[in-house]
BADO-760372 format. One line per 3 residues: their letters; for each residue x negated, z negated, y of N, C-alpha, C. Coordinates in nm, 4 decimals, always signed. Atoms other than C-alpha are relative to their C-alpha. Layout:
REM residues N
A> X,Z,Y,X,Z,Y,X,Z,Y ~ ...
END
This chain:
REM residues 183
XXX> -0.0274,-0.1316,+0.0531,-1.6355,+0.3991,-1.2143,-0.0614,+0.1035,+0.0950 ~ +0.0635,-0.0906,-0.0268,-1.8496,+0.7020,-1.1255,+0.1114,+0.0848,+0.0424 ~ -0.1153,-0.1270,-0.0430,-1.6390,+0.9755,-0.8814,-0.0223,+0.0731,-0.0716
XXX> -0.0061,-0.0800,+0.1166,-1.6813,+1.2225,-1.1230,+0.1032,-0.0328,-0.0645 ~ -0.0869,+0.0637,+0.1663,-1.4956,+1.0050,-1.3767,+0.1307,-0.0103,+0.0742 ~ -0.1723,+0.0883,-0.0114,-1.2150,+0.8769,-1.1259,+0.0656,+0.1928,+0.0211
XXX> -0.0387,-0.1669,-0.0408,-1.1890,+1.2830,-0.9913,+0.0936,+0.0187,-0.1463 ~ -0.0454,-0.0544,+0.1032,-1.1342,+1.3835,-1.3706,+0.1306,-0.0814,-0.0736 ~ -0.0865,+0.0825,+0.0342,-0.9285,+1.1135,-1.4645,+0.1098,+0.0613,+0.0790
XXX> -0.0956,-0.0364,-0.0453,-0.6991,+1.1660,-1.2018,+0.0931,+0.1524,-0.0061 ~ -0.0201,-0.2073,+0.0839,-0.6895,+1.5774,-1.2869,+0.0900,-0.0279,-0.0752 ~ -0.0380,+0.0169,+0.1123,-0.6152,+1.4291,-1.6053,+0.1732,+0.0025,-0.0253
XXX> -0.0697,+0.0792,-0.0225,-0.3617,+1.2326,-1.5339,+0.1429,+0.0825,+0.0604 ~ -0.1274,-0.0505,-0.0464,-0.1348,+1.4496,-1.2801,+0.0369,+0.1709,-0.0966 ~ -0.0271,-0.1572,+0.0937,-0.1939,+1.7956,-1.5200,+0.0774,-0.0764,-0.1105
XXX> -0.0963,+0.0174,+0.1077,-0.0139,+1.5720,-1.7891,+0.1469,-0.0150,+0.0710 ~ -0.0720,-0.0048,-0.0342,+0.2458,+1.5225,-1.5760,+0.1014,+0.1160,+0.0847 ~ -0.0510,-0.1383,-0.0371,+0.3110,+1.8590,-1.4616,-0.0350,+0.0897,-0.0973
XXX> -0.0100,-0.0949,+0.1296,+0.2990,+2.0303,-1.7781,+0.1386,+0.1524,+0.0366 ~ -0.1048,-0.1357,-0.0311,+0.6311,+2.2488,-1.6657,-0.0081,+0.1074,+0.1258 ~ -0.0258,-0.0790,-0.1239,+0.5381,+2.3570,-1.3506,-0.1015,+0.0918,+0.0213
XXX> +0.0840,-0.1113,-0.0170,+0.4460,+2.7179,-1.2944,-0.0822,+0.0476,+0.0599 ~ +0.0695,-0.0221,-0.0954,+0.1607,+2.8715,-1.1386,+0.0832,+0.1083,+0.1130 ~ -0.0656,-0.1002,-0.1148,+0.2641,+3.0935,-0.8435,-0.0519,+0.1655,-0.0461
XXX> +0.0195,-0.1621,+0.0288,+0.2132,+3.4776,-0.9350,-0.1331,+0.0391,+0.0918 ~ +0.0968,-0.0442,-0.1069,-0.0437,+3.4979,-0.6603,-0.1212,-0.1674,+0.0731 ~ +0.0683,+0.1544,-0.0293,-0.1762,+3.1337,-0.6400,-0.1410,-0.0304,-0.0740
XXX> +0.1953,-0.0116,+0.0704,-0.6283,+3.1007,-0.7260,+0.0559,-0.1503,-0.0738 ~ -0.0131,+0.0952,+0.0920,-0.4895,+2.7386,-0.8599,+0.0795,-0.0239,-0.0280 ~ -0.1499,+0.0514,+0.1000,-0.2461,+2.5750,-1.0762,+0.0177,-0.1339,+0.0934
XXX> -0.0511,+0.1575,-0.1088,-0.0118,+2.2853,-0.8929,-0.0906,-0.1259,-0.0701 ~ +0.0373,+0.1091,+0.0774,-0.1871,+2.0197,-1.1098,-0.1143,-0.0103,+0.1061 ~ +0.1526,+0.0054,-0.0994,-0.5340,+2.1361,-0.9083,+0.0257,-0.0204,+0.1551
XXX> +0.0074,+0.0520,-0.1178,-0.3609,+2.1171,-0.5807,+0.0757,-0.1328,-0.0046 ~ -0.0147,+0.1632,-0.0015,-0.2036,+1.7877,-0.6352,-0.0985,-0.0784,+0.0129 ~ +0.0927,+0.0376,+0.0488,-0.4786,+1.6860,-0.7720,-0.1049,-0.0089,+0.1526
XXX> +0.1082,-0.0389,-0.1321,-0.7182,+1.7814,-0.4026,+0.0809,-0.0808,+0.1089 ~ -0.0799,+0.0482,-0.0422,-0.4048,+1.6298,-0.2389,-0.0362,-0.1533,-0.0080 ~ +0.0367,+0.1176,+0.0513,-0.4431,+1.3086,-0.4109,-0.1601,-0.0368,+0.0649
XXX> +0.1337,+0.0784,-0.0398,-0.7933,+1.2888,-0.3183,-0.0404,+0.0107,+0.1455 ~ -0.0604,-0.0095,-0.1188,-0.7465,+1.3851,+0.0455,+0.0497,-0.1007,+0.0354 ~ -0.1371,+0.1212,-0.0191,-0.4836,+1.1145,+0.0923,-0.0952,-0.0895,-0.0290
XXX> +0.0748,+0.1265,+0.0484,-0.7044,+0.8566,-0.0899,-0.1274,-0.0269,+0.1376 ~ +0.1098,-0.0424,-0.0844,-1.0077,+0.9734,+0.1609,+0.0586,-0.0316,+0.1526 ~ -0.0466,+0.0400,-0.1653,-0.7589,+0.9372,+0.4808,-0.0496,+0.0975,+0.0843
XXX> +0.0159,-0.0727,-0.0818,-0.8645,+1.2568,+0.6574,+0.0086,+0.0297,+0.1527 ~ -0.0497,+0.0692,-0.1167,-0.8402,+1.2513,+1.0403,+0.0700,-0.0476,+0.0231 ~ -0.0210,+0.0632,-0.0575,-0.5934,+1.2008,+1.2581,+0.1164,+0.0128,-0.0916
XXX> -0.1040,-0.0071,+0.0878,-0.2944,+1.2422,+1.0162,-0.0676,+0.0410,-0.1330 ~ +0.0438,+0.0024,+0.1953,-0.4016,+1.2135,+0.6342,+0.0825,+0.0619,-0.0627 ~ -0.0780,-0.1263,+0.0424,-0.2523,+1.4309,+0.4120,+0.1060,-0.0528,-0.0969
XXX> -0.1243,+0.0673,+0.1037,-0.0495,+1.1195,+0.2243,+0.1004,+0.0351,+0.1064 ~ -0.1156,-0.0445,-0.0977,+0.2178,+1.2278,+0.4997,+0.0313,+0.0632,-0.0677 ~ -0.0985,-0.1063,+0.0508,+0.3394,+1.5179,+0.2830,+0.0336,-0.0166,-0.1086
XXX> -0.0145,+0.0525,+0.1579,+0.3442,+1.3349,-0.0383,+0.1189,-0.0892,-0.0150 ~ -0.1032,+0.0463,+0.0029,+0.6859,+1.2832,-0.0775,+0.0331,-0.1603,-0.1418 ~ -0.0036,+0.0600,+0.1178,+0.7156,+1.0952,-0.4067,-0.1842,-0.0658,-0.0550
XXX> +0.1721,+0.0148,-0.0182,+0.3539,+0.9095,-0.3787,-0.0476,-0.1077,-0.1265 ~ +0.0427,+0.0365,+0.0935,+0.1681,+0.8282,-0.6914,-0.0668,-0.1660,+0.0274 ~ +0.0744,+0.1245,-0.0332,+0.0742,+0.4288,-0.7171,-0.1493,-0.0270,-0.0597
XXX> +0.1251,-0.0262,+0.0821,-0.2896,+0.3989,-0.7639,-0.0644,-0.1265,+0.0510 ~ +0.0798,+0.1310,-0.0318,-0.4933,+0.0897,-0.8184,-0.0915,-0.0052,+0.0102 ~ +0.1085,+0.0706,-0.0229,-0.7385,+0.0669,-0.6541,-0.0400,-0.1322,+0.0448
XXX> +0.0217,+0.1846,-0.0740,-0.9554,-0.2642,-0.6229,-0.0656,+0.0053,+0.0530 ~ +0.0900,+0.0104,-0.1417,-1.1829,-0.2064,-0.3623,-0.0094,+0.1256,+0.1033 ~ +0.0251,-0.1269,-0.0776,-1.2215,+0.0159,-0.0556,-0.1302,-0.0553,+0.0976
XXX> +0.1260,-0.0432,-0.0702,-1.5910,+0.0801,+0.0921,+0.0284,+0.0479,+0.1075 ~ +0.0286,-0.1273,-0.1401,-1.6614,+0.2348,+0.4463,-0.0956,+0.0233,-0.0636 ~ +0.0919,-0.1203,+0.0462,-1.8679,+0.4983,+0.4013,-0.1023,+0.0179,+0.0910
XXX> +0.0677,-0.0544,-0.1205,-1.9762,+0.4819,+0.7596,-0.0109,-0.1467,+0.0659 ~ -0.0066,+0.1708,-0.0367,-2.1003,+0.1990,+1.0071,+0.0676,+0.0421,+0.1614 ~ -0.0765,+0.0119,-0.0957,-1.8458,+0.3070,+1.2667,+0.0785,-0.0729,+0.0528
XXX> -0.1002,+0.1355,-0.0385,-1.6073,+0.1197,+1.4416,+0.1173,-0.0368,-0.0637 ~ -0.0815,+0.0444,+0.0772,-1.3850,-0.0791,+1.2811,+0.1469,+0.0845,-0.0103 ~ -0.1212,-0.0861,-0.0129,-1.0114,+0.0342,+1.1872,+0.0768,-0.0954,+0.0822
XXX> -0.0916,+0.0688,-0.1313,-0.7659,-0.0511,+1.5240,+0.1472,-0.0048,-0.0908 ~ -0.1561,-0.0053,+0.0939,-0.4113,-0.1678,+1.3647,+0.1360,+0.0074,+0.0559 ~ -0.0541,-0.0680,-0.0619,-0.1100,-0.0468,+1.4570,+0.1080,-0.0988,-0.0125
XXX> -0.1029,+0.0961,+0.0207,+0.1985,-0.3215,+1.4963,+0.1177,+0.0963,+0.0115 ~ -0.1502,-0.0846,+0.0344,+0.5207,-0.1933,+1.3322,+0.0944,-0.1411,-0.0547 ~ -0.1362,+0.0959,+0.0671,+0.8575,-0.3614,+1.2359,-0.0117,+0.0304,-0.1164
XXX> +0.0483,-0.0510,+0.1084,+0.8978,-0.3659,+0.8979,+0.0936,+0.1651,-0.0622 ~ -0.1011,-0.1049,+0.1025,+1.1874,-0.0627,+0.8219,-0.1141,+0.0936,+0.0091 ~ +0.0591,-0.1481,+0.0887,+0.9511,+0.2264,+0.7998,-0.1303,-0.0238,-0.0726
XXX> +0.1482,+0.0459,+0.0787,+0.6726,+0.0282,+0.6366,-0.0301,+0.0947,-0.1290 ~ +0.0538,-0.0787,+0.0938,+0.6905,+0.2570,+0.3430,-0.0186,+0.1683,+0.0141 ~ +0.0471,-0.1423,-0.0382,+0.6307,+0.5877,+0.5610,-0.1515,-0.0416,+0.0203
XXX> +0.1320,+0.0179,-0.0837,+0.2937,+0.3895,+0.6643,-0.1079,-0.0153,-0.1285 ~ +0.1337,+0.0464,+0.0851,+0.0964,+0.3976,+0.3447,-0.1724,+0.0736,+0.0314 ~ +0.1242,-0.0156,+0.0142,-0.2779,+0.3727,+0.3464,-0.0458,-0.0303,+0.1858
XXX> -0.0070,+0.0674,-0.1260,-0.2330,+0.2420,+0.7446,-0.0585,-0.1640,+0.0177 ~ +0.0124,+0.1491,+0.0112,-0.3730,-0.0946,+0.8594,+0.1351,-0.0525,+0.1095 ~ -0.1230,+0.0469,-0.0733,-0.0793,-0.2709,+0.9997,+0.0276,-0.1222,+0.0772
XXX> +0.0330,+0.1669,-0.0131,-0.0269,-0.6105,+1.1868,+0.1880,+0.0048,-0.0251 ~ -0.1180,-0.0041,-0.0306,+0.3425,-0.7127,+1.1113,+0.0585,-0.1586,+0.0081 ~ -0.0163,+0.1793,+0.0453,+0.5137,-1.0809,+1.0885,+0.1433,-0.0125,+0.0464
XXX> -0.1220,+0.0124,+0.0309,+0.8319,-1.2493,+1.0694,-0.0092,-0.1714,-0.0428 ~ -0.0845,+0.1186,+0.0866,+1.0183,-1.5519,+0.8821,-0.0335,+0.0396,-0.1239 ~ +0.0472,-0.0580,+0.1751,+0.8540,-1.5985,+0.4781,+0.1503,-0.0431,-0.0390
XXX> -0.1417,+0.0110,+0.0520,+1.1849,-1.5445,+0.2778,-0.0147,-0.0259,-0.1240 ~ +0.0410,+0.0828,+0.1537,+1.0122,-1.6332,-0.0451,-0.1058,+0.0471,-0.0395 ~ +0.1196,-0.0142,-0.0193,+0.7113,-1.7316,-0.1633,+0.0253,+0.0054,-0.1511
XXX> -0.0061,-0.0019,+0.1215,+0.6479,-1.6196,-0.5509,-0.0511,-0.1635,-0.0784 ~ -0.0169,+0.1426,+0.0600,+0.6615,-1.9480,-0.7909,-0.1666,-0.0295,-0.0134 ~ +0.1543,-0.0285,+0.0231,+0.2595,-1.8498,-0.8413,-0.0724,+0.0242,+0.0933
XXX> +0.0488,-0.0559,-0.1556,+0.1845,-1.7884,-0.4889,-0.0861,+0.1325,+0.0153 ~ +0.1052,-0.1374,-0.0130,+0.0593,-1.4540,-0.5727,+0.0710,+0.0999,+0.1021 ~ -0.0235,-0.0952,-0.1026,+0.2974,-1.2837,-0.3086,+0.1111,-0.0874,+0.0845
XXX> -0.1209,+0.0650,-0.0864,+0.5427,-1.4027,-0.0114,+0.0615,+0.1270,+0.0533 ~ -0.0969,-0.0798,-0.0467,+0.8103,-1.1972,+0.1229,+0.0016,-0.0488,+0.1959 ~ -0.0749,+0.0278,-0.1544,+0.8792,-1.1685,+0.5425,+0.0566,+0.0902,+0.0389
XXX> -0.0933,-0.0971,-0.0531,+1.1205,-1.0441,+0.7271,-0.0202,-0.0408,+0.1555 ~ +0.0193,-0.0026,-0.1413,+1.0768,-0.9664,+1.1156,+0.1840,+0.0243,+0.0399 ~ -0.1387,-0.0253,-0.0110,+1.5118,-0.9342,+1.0764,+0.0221,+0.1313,-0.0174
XXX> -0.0282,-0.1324,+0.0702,+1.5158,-0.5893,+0.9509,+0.1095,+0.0182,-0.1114 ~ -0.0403,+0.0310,+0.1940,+1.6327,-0.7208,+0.6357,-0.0177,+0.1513,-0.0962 ~ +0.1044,-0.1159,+0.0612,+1.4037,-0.4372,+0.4456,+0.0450,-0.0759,-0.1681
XXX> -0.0404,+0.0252,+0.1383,+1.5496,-0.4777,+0.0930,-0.1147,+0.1421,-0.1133 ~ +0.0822,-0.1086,+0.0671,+1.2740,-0.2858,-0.1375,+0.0704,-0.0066,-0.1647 ~ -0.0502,-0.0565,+0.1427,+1.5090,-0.3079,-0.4749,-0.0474,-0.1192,-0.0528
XXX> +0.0515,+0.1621,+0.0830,+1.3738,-0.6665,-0.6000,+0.0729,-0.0198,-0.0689 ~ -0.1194,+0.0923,+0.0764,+1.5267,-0.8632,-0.8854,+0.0591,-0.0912,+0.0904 ~ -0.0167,+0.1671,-0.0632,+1.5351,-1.1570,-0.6790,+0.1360,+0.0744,+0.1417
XXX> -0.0868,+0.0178,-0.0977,+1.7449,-0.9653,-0.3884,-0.0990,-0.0347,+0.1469 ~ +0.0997,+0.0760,-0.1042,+1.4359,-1.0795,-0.1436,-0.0152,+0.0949,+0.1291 ~ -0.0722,-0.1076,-0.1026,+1.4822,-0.9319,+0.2464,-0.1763,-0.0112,+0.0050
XXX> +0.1606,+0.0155,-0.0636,+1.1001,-0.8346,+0.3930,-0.0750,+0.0801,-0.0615 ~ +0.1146,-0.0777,+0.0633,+0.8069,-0.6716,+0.3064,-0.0884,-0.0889,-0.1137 ~ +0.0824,+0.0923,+0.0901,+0.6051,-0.7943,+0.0263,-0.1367,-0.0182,+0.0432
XXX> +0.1361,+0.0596,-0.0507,+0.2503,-0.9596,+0.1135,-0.0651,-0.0572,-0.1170 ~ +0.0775,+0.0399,+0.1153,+0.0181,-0.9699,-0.1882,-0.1272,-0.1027,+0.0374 ~ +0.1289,+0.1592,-0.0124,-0.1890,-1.3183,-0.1993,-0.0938,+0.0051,-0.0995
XXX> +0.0793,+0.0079,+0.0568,-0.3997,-1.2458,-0.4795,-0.0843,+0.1437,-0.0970 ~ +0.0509,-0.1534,+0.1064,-0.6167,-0.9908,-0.7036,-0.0433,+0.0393,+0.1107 ~ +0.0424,-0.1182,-0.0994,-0.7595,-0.8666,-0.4068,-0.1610,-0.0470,+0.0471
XXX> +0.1419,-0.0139,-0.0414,-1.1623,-0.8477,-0.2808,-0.0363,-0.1147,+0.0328 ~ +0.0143,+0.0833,-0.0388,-1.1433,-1.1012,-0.0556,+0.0970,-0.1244,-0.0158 ~ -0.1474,+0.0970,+0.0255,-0.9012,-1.4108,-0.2054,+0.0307,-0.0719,+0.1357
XXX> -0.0578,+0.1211,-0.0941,-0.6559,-1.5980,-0.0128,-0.0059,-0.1061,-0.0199 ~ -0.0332,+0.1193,+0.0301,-0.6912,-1.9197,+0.0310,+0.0556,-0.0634,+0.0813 ~ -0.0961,+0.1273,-0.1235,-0.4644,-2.0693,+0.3228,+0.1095,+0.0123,-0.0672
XXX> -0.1289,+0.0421,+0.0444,-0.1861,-2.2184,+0.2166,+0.1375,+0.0548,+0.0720 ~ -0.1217,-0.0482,-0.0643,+0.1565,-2.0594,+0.2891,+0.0924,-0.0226,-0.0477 ~ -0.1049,+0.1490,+0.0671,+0.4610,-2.2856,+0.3500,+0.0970,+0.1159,-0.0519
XXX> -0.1622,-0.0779,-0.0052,+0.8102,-2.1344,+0.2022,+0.0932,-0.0433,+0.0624 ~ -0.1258,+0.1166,-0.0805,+1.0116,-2.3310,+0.4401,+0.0255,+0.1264,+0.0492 ~ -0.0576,-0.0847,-0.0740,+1.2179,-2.1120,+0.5787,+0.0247,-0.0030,+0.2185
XXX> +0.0425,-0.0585,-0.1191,+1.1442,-2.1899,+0.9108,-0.1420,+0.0549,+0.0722 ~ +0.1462,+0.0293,-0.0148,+0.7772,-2.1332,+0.8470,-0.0110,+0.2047,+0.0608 ~ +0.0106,-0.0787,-0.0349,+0.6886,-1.8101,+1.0464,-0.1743,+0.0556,-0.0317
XXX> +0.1132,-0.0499,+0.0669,+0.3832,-1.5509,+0.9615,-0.0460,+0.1289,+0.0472 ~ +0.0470,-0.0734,-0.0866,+0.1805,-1.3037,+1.1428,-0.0995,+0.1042,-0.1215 ~ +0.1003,-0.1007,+0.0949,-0.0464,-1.0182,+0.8576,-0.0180,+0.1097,+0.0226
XXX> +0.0983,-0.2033,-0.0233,-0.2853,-0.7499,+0.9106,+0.0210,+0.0300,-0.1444 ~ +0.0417,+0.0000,+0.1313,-0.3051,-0.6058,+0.6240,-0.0394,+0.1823,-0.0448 ~ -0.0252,-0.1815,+0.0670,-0.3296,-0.2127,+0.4171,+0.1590,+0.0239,-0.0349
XXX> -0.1406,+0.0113,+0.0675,+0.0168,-0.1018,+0.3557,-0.0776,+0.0879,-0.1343 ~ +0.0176,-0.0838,+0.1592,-0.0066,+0.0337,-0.0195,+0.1375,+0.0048,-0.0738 ~ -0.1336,+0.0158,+0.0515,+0.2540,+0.0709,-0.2729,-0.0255,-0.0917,-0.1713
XXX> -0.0013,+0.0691,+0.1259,+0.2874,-0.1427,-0.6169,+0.1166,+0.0444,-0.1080 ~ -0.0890,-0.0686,+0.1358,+0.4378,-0.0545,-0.9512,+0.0474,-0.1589,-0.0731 ~ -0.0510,+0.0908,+0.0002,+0.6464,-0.3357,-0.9800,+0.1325,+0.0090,-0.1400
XXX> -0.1768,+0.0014,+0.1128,+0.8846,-0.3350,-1.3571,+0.0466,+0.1844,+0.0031 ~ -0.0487,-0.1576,+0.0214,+0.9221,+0.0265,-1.3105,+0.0428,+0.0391,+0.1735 ~ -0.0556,-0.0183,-0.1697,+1.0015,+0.0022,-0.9121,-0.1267,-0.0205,+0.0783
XXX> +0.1062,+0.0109,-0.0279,+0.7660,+0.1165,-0.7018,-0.0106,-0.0604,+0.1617 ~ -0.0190,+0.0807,-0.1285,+0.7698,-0.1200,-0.3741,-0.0914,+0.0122,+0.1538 ~ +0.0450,+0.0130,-0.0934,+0.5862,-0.1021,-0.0365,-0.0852,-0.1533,-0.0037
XXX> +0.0974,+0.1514,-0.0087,+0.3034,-0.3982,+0.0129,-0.0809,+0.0337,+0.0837 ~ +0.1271,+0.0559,-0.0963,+0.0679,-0.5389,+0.2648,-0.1150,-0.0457,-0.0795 ~ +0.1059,+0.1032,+0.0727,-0.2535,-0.6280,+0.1310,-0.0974,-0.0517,+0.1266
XXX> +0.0997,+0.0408,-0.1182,-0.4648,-0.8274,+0.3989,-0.1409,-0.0068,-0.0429 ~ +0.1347,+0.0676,+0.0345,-0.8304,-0.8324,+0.4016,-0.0798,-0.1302,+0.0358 ~ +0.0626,+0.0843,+0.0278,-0.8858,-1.1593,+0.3697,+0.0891,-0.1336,+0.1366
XXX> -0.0499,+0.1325,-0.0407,-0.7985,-1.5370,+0.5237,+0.0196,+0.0460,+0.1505 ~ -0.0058,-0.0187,-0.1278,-0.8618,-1.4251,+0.8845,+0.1380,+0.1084,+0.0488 ~ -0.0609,-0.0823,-0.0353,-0.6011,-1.1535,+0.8572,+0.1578,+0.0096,-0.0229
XXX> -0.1808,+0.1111,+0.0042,-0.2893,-1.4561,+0.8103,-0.0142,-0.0851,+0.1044 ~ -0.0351,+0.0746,-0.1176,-0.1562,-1.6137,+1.1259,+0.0721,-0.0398,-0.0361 ~ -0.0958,+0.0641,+0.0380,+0.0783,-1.8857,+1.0652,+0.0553,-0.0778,+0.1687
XXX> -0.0507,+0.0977,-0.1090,+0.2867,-2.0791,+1.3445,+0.1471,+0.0115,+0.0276 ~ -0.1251,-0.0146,-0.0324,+0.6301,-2.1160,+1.4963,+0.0578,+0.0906,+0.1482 ~ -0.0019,-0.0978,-0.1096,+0.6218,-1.8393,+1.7917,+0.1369,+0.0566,+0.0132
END
């Protein structure tokens, strides 16, 4: 999809959803247009603090691939526990723990570093979610569900639109960026 198209789309998209909300008496744009510059800001990652920090209620957007733009140095990742994992979106993260369940399809595993980070699941599942598939680079190492099987992931934090619940997720780029062992 041509930026042009995703720009307008997205316009599209948050002006239908703010249909009620007024312009300011003294404001050159309508909230839809600064959401809208917001949104693409945030997506873009702007220096040293990105501007998804002020985006309280943060729109889930699927994207399936992210480009560098530049041949600078790589992104350095920042090791967090998991409770504020869902202040860290669009962050690369290293985090790990105990897998507390691995989906019946192995398309995602759950860990918990003992936080017990409850994101609203059917299942009740403690941890951050760790998406295993649909993504650029597939996973292919095998990951046990034994519960004493321990798990180390870089990954993107993002968020997923999960049944109507919108959850916190790791996505790793790729096989190198799952450590497995008993540490």
């Amino acid at each position: 999809m041509p930026t042009v198209d995703l720009i307008i789309e997205l316009f599209c998209r948050i002006d239908d959803v703010m249909d009620d909300v007024p312009k300011h008496s003294q404001a050159k744009l309508y909230p839809s247009e600064i959401v809208t510059l917001g949104m693409l800001f945030a997506i873009k990652g702007v220096g040293n603090r990105a501007f998804y920090r002020w985006i309280n209620n943060e729109a889930v957007l699927s994207i399936q691939s992210i480009i560098s733009q530049t041949d600078g140095n790589p992104l350095g990742t920042l090791g967090t526990n998991n409770r504020p994992i869902d202040k860290l979106t669009g962050l690369l993260v290293k985090v790990w723990g105990r897998v507390t369940h691995k989906a019946a399809d192995g398309s995602y595993i759950y860990i918990d570093d003992g936080s017990g980070l409850n994101d609203g699941n059917a299942g009740g599942h403690l941890g951050v979610r760790v998406i295993l598939n649909g993504l650029v680079n597939p996973i292919t190492k095998i990951i046990s569900d034994n519960p004493a099987s321990y798990v180390a992931v870089t990954g993107l934090v993002g968020k997923l639109n999960d049944g109507g619940l919108t959850v916190p997720v790791i996505r790793p780029r790729g096989d190198a960026d799952i450590t497995m062992g008993g540490w």
